[in-house]
C-alpha positions as CSV (number, residue, x, y, z in Angstrom):
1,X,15.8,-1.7,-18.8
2,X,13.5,-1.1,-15.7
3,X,11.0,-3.4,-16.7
4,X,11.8,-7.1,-16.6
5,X,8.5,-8.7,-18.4
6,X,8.0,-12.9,-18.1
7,X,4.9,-14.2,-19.9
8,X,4.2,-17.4,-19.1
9,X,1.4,-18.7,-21.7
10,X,1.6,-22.1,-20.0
11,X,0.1,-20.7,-16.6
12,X,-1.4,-17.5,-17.9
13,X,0.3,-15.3,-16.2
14,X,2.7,-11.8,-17.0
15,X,5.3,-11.5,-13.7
16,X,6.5,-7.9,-13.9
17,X,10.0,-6.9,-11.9
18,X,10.3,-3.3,-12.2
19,X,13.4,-1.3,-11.1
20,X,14.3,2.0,-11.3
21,X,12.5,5.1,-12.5
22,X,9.2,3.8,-14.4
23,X,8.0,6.3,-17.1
24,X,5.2,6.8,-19.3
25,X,6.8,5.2,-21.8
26,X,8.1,2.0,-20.2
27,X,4.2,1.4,-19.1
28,X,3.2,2.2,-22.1
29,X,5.8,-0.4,-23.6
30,X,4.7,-3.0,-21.3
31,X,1.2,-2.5,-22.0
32,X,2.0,-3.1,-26.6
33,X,3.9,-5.8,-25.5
34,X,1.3,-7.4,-23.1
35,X,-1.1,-7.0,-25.7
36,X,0.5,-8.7,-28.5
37,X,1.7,-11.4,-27.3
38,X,-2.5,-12.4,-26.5
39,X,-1.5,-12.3,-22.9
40,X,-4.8,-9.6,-22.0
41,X,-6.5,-12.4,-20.4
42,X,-3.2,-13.6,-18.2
43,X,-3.1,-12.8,-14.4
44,X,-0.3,-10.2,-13.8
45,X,2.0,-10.0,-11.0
46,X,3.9,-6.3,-11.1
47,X,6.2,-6.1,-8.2
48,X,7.3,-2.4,-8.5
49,X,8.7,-2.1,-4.6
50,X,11.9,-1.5,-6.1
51,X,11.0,1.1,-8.4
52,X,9.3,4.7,-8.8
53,X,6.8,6.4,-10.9
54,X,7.2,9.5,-12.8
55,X,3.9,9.8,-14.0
56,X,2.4,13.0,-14.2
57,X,-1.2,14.3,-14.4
58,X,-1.0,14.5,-18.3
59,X,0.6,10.7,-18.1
60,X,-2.5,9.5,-16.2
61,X,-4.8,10.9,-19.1
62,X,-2.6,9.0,-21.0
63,X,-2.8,6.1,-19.4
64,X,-6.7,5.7,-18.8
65,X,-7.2,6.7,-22.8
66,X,-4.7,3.4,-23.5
67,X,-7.2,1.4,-20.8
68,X,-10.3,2.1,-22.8
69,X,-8.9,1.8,-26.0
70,X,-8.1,-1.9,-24.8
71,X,-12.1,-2.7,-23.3
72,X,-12.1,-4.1,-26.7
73,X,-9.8,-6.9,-25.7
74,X,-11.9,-8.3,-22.7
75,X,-11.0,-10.7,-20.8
76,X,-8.6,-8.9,-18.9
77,X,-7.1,-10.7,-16.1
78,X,-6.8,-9.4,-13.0
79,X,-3.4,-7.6,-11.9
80,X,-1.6,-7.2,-8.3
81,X,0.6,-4.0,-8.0
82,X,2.9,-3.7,-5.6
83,X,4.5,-0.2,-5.0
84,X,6.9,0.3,-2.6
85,X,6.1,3.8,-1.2
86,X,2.7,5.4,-0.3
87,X,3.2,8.1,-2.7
88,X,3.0,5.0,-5.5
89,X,0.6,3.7,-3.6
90,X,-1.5,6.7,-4.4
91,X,-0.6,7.0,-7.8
92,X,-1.4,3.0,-7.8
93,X,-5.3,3.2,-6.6
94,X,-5.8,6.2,-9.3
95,X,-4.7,3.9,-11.6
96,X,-6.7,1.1,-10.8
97,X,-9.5,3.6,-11.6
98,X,-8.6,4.6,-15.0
99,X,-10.7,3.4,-18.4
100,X,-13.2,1.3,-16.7
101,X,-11.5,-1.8,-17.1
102,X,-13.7,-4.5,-16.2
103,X,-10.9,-6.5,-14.4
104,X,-10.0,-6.9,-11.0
105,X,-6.9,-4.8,-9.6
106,X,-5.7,-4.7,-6.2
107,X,-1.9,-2.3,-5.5
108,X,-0.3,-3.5,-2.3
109,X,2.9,-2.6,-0.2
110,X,3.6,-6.4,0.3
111,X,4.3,-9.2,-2.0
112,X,3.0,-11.9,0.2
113,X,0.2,-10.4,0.1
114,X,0.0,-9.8,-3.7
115,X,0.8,-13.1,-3.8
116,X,-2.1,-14.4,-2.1
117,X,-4.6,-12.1,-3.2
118,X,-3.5,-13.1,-7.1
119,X,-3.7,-16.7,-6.4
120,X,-7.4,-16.7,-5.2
121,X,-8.4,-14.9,-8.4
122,X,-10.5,-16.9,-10.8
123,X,-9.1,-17.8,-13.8
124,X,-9.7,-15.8,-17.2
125,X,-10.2,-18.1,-19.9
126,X,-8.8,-16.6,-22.8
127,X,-10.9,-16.7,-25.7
128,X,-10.7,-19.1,-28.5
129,X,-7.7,-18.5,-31.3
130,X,-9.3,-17.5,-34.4
């Protein structure tokens, strides 16, 4: 599996190791199983330097449809995406541009500096269990 998904509830936050080819799909995947497990609210870590996307135009439509459909889940915690090529890069920053998500997202080349940028984030208090 290229995605390796951690959710820790106790500190709030999804740590992502992706490896391989990422596709639609797997994104998509990651995104059901983010969302069902109340974790919207989490800070997420997404190290993809050892990975590649094959998203295509279509896929980003895709993509920033799933985004919006998910405003109704606010708070969304902020995310750090770390890409390890400058094509992902690119393909990172339209990303972080898609549905109008109202939470913070940075994509970097470096971990350390994921890292850092993640850890001065405010916390996102996830809203009360019904």
């Amino acid at each position: 599996m290229p995605l390796h998904i951690d959710i820790d509830h106790d500190q709030h936050l999804v740590h992502t190791r992706a490896e391989g080819l990422i596709s639609l799909d797997e994104i998509l995947d990651y995104f059901d199983r983010v969302a069902v497990t109340d974790a919207m609210p989490y800070a997420k870590f997404f190290d993809a330097s050892k990975a590649r996307f094959s998203i295509s135009d279509d896929d980003m439509m895709v993509l920033g449809a799933r985004v919006s459909a998910y405003a109704s889940m606010e708070p969304r915690g902020p995310i750090a995406l770390i890409v390890g090529s400058d094509q992902d890069y690119i393909l990172g920053k339209r990303f972080a541009n898609l549905g109008g998500a109202k939470r913070p997202l940075q994509v970097f080349q470096k971990v350390d500096d994921a890292r850092k940028w993640l850890d001065a984030q405010p916390a996102v208090t996830p809203p009360p269990s019904p």
